[in-house]
C-alpha positions in Angstrom: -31.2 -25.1 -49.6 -27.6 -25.7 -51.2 -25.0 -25.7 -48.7 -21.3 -25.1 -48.8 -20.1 -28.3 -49.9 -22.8 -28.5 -52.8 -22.1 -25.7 -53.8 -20.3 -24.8 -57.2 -16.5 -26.4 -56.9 -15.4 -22.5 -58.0 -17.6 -20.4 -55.8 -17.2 -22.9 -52.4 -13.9 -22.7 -52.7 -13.9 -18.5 -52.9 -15.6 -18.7 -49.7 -13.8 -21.1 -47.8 -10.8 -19.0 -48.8 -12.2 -16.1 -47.5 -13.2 -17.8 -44.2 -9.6 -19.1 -44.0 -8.0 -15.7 -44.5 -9.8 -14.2 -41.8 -9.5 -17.6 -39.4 -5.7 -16.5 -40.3 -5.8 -12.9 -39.3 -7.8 -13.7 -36.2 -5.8 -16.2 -34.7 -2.4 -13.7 -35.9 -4.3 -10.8 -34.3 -5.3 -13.4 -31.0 -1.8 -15.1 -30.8 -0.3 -11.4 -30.5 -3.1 -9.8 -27.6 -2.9 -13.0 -25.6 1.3 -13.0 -25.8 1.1 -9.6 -24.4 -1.5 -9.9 -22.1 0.6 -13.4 -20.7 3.6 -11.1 -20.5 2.1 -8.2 -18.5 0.2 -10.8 -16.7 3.7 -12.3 -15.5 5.1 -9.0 -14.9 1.7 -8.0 -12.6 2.9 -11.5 -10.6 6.4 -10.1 -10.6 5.2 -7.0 -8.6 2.9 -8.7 -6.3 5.4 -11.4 -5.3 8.0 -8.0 -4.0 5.1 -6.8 -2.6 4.7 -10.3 -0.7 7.9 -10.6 0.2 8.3 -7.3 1.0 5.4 -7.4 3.3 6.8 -11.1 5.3 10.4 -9.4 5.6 8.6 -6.8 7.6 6.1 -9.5 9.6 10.0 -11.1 10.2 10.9 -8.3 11.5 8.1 -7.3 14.2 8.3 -11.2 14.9 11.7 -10.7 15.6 11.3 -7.8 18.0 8.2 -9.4 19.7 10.4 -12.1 20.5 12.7 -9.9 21.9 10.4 -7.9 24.0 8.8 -10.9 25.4 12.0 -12.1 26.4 12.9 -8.5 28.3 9.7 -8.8 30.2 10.6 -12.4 31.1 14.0 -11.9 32.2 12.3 -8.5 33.9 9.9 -10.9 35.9 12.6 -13.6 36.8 14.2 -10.9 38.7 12.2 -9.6 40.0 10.4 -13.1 41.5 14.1 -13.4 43.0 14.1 -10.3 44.7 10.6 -10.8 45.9 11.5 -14.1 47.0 14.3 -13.0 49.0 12.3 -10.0 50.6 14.4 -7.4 48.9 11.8 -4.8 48.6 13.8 -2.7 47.9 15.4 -4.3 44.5 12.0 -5.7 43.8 10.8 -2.1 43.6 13.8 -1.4 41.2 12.5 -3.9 38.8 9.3 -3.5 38.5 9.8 0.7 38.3 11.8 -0.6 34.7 8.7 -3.1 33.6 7.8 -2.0 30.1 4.5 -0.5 29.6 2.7 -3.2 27.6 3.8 -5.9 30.3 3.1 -3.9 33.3 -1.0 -4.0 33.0 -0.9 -8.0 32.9 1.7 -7.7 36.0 -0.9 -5.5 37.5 -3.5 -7.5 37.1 -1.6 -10.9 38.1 -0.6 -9.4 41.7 -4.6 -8.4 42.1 -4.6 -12.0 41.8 -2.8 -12.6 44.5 -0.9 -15.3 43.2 1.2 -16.5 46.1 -2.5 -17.3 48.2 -4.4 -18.0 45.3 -4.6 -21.5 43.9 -6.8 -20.8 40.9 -4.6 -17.4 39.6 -3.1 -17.6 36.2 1.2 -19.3 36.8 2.6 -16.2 35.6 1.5 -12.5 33.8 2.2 -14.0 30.8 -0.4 -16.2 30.7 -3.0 -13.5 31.5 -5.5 -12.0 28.3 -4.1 -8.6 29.7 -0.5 -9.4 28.5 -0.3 -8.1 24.7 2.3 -7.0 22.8 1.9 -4.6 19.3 5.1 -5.6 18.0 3.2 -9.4 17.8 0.0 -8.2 16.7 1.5 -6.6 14.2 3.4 -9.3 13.1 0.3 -11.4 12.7 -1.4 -8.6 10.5 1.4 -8.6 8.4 1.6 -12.1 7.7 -2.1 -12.3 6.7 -1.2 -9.2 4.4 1.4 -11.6 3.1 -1.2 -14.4 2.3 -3.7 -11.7 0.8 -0.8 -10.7 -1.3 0.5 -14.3 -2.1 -2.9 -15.2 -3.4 -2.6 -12.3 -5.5 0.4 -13.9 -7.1 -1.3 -17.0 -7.7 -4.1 -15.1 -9.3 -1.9 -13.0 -11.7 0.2 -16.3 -12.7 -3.4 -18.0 -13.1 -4.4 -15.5 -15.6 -1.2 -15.3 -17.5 -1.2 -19.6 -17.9 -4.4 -19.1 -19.2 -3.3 -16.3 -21.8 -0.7 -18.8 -22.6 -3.2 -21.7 -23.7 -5.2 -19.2 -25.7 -1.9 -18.8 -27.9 -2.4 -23.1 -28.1 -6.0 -22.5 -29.1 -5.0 -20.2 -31.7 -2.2 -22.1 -33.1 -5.0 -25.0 -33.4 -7.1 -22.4 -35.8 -4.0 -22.0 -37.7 -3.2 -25.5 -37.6 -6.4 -26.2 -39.2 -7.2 -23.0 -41.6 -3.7 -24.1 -43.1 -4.0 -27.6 -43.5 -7.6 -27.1 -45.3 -5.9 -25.1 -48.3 -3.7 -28.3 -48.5 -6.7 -30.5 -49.2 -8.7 -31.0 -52.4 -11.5 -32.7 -51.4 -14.4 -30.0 -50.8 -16.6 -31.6 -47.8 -13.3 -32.3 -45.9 -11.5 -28.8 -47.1 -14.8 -27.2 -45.3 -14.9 -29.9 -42.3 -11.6 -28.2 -41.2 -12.1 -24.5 -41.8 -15.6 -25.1 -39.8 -13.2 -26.9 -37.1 -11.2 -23.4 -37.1 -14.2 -21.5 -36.6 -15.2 -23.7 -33.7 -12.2 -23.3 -32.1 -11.5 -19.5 -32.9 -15.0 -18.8 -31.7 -14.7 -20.7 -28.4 -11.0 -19.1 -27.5 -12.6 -15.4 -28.3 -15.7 -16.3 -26.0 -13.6 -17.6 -23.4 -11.2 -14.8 -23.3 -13.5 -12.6 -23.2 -14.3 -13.7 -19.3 -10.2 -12.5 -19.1 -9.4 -9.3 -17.4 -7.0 -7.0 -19.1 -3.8 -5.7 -18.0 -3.0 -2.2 -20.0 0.3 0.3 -20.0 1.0 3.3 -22.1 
């Protein structure tokens, strides 16, 4: 069976111009999908990274007013230790009638404790299971949101890189479907247009595994 390179000078070199033209429109038609695709690829990581940071100014925020809670019931406690210290039932009384609601339970449970007799109680409420605050678990649910929506970011500029070295691959099939109309020896001038397929063929079956990113 003849193949391309033993074939007639005149009809090999009709086909291996054909198969260069469409190496040429393919890798024209590639070069333009994957640009977009990279640039609405970089614009999806755009979006996720304000999401992201969107999401740790608000985990800041509920850290911030954790911190600030936590240091209400602290000062809360101190006083009231004092006043308990000194006997001033009365004052105690006053302090622990303002306790907020999310430290009075571990308060609670620390006096059923009875800490002043008791050598095994927990030091203080605070260090109790009891002793929560929403403001922190909030902030802690909002910072994994932020690493959920990080990764994102890193997946979206993951996807548009490898848009970008699709354009590469292409300009490689162009590389070599032009060269091989610059050369005049048949088995070469077919060496490189098969080259081009290889390559074009590859980059279409690899993008293929790509997901798409469309807006009208």
């Amino acid at each position: 069976m003849a193949t391309p390179a033993d074939a007639p000078p005149h009809a090999g070199r009709n086909w291996q111009e054909v198969i260069v033209t469409v190496l040429l429109v393919m890798a024209a038609l590639g070069t333009s999908w994957s640009s977009y695709q990279a640039t609405r690829w970089n614009g999806e990581q755009a979006k996720a990274a304000s999401r992201t940071n969107a999401i740790r100014i608000d985990a800041a925020r509920a850290q911030g007013q954790s911190q600030a809670q936590t240091q209400v019931d602290v000062a809360t406690f101190i006083a009231w230790a004092d006043a308990d210290r000194r006997s001033d039932q009365q004052l105690a009384d006053f302090y622990v009638d303002r306790f907020r609601d999310e430290f009075r339970p571990a308060f609670d449970a620390w006096i059923a404790t009875h800490p002043f007799t008791n050598p095994k109680a927990a030091p203080t409420p605070f260090a109790l299971p009891t002793y929560q605050i929403a403001s922190k678990q909030e902030a802690a649910r909002l910072d994994a949101d932020a690493e959920v929506s990080a990764a994102e970011v890193r997946l979206d500029l993951q996807r548009s890189s490898n848009y970008v070295l699709t354009v590469v691959l292409y300009a490689v099939v162009l590389f070599f479907a032009g060269v091989s109309t610059r050369i005049g020896t048949p088995r070469l001038r077919w060496i490189l247009t098969l080259a081009g397929c290889l390559v074009l063929i590859s980059a279409l079956i690899w993008i293929a595994t790509f997901p798409v990113s469309l807006q009208v």
